[in-house]
C-alpha positions in Angstrom: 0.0 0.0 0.0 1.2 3.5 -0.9 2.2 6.2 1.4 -1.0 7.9 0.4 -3.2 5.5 0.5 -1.5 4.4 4.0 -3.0 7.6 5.5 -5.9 8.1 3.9 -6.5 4.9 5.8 -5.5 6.0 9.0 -7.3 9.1 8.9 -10.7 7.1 8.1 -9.8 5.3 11.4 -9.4 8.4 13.4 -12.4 9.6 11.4 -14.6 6.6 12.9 -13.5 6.8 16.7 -10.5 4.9 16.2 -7.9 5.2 18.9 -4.2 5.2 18.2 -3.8 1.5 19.2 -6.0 0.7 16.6 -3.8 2.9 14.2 -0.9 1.0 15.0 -2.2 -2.0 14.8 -3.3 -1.3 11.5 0.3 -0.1 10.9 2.1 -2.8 11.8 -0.9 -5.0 9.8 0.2 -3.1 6.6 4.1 -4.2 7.4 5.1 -0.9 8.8 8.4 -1.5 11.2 8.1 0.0 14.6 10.7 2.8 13.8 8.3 3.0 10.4 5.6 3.2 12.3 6.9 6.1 15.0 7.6 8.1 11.8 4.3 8.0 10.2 2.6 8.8 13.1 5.5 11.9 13.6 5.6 12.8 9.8 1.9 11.8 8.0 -0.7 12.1 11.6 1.4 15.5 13.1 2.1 13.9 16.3 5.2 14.9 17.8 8.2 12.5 17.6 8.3 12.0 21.0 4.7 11.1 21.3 5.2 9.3 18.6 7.6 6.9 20.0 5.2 6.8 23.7 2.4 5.5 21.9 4.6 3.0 19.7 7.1 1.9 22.2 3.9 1.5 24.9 1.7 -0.2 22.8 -0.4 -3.7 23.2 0.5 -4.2 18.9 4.7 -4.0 19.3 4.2 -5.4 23.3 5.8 -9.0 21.7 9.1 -7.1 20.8 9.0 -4.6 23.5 11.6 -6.9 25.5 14.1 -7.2 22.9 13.8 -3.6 22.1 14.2 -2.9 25.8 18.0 -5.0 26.0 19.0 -3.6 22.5 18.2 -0.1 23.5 20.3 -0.7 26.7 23.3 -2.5 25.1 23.3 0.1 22.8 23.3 3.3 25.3 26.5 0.8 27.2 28.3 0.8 24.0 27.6 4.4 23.7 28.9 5.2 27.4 32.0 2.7 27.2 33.1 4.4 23.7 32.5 7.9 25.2 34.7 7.1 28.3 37.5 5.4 26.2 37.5 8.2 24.0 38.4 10.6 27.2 41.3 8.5 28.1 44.7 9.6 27.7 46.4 10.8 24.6 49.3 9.7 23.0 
């Protein structure tokens, strides 16, 4: 399905009562990633990119891979801090 056509869709939904789990459920239905998802809400439904990643991130639809999303984010903000602190160390 087209970007277009994508939120023509969602905008029927919020049309009809539909809350935002609903929209991303119907997201994710169309094959939207959950980064994908966080943007089209942000970019195509105006809601700001941190809302955006609330309602994703906090979701019933993306619950099954909140978990792993959880440890990556973590591992990732370690490898962050580790490379931060090694790049303060002394110079040669």
């Amino acid at each position: 399905m087209d970007e277009e056509t994508l939120l023509g869709e969602c905008r029927q939904l919020q049309e009809s009562g539909a809350g935002t789990e609903s929209i991303v459920r119907f997201l994710r239905e169309q094959g939207l990633s959950r980064i994908q998802s966080m943007a089209f809400l942000a970019r195509k439904l105006n809601f700001d990119l941190d809302e955006a990643k609330a309602i994703v991130h906090g979701s019933a639809t993306w619950e099954d891979t909140r978990e792993d999303t959880e440890r990556f984010l973590d591992q990732l903000e370690e490898g962050i801090e580790e490379a931060i602190s090694a790049s303060d160390g002394p110079e040669e």
